[in-house]
N, C-alpha and C positions, 0 to 999 in steps of 0.2 A: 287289244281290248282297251289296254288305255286310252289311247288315242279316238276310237271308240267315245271311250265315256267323255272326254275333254272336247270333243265335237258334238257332240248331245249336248253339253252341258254348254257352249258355247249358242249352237241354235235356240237354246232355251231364252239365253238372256234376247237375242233378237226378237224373240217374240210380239209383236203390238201390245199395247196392255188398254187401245181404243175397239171400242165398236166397229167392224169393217161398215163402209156405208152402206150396201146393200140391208146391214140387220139393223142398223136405227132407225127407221121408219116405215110405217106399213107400203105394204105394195099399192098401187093406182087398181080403185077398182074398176074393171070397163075397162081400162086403157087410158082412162081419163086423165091429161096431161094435170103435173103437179108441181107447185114452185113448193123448193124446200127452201128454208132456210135454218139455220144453226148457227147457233154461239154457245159463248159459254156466260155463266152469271158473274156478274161485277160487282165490285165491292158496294155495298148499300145497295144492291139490287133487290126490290120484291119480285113475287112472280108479272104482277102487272106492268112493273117498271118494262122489266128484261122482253115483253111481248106485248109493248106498247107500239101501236101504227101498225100489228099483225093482228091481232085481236081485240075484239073490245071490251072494255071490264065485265059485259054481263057476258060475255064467253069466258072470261080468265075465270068467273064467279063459277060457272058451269063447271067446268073443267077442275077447279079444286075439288066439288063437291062430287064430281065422277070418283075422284082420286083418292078423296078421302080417309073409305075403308081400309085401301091398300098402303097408302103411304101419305102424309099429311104436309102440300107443297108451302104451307107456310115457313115449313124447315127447309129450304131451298139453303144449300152451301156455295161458297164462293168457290170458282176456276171449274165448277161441273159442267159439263156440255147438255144442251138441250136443243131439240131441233123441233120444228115447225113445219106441215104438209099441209099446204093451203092447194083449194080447188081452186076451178079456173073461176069459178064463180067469189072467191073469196074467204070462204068458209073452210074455218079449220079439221080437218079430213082425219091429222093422226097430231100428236104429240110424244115427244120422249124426253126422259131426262136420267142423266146416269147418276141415280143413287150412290153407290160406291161404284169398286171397280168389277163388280161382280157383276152387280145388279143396276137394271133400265128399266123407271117406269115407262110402262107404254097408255096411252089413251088415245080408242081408235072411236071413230064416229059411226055407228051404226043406225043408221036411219036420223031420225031427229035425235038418238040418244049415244050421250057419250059412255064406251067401254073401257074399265082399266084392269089392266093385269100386269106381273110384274114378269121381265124374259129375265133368267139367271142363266149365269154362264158357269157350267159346271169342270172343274177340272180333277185330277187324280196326282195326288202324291204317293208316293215310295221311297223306302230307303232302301240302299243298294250297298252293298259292299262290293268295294274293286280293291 
């Protein structure tokens, strides 16, 4: 049983504490081939800096005021990761940025209009006596 718990407790620390790629960015709708790209923000980065030559200000403009409601990119923190799904046409399709480590805003492009909502990543704690 110990051994048990010390191997639990061992794969725990392994765990990733990232996004798998598959959940940081919406899926291609159609099939329609999609350039990602991701970073993370840099020190004095704004959001326009960080998605400058991917998007143009009056898209960065869009895209805050999608996001708004949900969470306000003017507070962007440094070493967070943020990714980018541009169509083939050039246009920004989806956005993500990991708020903490819990939580990823997401803003997807639905028609002419951008959607945000926020994916949380739920987990369970216990305590256990051995």
């Amino acid at each position: 049983m110990k051994r048990l718990t010390a191997l639990a407790a061992f794969l725990l620390v392994l765990l990733p504490t990232h996004l798998p790629w598959w959940l940081d960015t919406a899926r291609p709708l159609g099939g329609t081939p999609l350039s990602v790209v991701r970073g993370t923000v840099g020190r004095h980065d704004t959001l326009a800096s960080a998605l400058e030559g991917l998007v143009p200000p009056a898209g960065v403009e869009r895209l805050v005021a999608a996001a708004r409601p949900i969470h306000d990119l003017a507070r962007i923190s440094v070493g967070r990761p943020f990714g980018v799904a541009l169509g083939p046409d050039g246009l920004m399709r989806a956005f993500t940025y990991g708020i903490d480590e819990l939580r990823t805003l997401r803003v997807v492009r639905d028609g002419n209009d951008l959607r945000a909502d926020v994916l949380a990543r739920l987990y369970e704690t216990r305590v256990e006596t051995v």
